[in-house]
N, C-alpha and C positions, 0 to 999 in steps of 0.2 A: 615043218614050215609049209605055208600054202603057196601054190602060185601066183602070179599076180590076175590070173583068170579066174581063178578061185574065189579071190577077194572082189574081183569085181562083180561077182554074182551073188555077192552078200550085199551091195551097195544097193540102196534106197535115195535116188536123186530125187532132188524137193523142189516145189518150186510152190509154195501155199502164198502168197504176200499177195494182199489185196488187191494190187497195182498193175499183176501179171498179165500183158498181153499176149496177144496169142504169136506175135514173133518171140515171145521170152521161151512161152512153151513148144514153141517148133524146136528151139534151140536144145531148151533142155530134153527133149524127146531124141535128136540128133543125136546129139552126147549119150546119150543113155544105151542108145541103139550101137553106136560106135564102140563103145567101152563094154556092148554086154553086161550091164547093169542089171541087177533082177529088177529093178521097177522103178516105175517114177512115180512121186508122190502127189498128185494136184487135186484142186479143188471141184466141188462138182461141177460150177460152169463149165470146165473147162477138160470135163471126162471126156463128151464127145469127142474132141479135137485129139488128145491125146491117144483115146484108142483107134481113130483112123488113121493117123501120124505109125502106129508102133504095129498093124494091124498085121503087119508082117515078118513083126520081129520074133525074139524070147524074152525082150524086157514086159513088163506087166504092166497094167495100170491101177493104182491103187487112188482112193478118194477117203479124203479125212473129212469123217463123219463129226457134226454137234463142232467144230473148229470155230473158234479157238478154246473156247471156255467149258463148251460141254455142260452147259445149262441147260438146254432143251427136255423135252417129256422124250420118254421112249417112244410114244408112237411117230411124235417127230421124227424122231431120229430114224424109226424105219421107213419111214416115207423119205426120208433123203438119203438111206442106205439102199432104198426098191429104185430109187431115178439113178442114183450111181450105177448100179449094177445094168439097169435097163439104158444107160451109155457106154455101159462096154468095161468098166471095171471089174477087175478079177480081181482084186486085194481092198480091204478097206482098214483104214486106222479111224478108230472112235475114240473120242474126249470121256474122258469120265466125269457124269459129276463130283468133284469132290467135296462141296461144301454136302451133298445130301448124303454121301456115302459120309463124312464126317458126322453129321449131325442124328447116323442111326436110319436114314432113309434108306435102308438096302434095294427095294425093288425100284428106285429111281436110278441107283447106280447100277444096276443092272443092265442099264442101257436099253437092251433089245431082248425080244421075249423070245422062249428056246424054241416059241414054235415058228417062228422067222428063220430060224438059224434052219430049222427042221427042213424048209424050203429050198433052203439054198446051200446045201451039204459040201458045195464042192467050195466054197468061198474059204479064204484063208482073211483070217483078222486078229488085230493087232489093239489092246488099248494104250491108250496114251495118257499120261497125267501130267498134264503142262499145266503150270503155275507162272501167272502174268507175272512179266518183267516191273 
């Protein structure tokens, strides 16, 4: 059985919704920081604000890349994964295409090209394949 410190340092708090002000993510940076959470999950606008919020924590900050649908090009996508990083993100979750990885497009589902990843060695990433409600 783990402890409950344990568990809280597997916890990824979210806060992606369009709507999100920046008193939503004080809160949930609060929270996260209180409970020792490994990371908070938010959007790129709102990477800045999170990593100087957390800049003295263990929680992390992570940004979901190509959100919600993950239809973007890869070079997109690393152009919003190089502005994440360059606000202070040390995790990121990317969208997969899945209609192009479906339809046999592999280097679109790819996402990001290995010589990005090659850059930025110390980055930890996650994908995601969310399917609209």
């Amino acid at each position: 059985m783990i402890s409950i410190e344990e568990l809280a340092g597997m916890i990824d708090h979210t806060n992606v919704q369009r709507d999100a002000t920046e008193d939503d993510i004080r809160e949930l940076c609060q929270e996260a920081d209180d409970y020792d959470f490994s990371c908070v999950c938010v959007t790129p606008t709102q990477a800045s604000l999170a990593s100087e919020l957390l800049e003295n924590s263990n929680t992390n900050v992570c940004v979901v890349i190509g959100f919600p649908f993950g239809v973007q090009t890869p070079h997109a996508k690393a152009f919003e994964a190089e502005e994440a990083v360059a606000s202070g993100a040390s995790e990121l979750d990317m969208v997969m295409n899945i209609g192009a990885l479906k339809s046999g497009h592999y280097p679109w589902s790819r996402q990001i090209s290995p010589q990005w990843w090659g850059q930025h060695g110390g980055m930890w990433s996650r994908l995601s394949w969310r399917q609209p409600s």
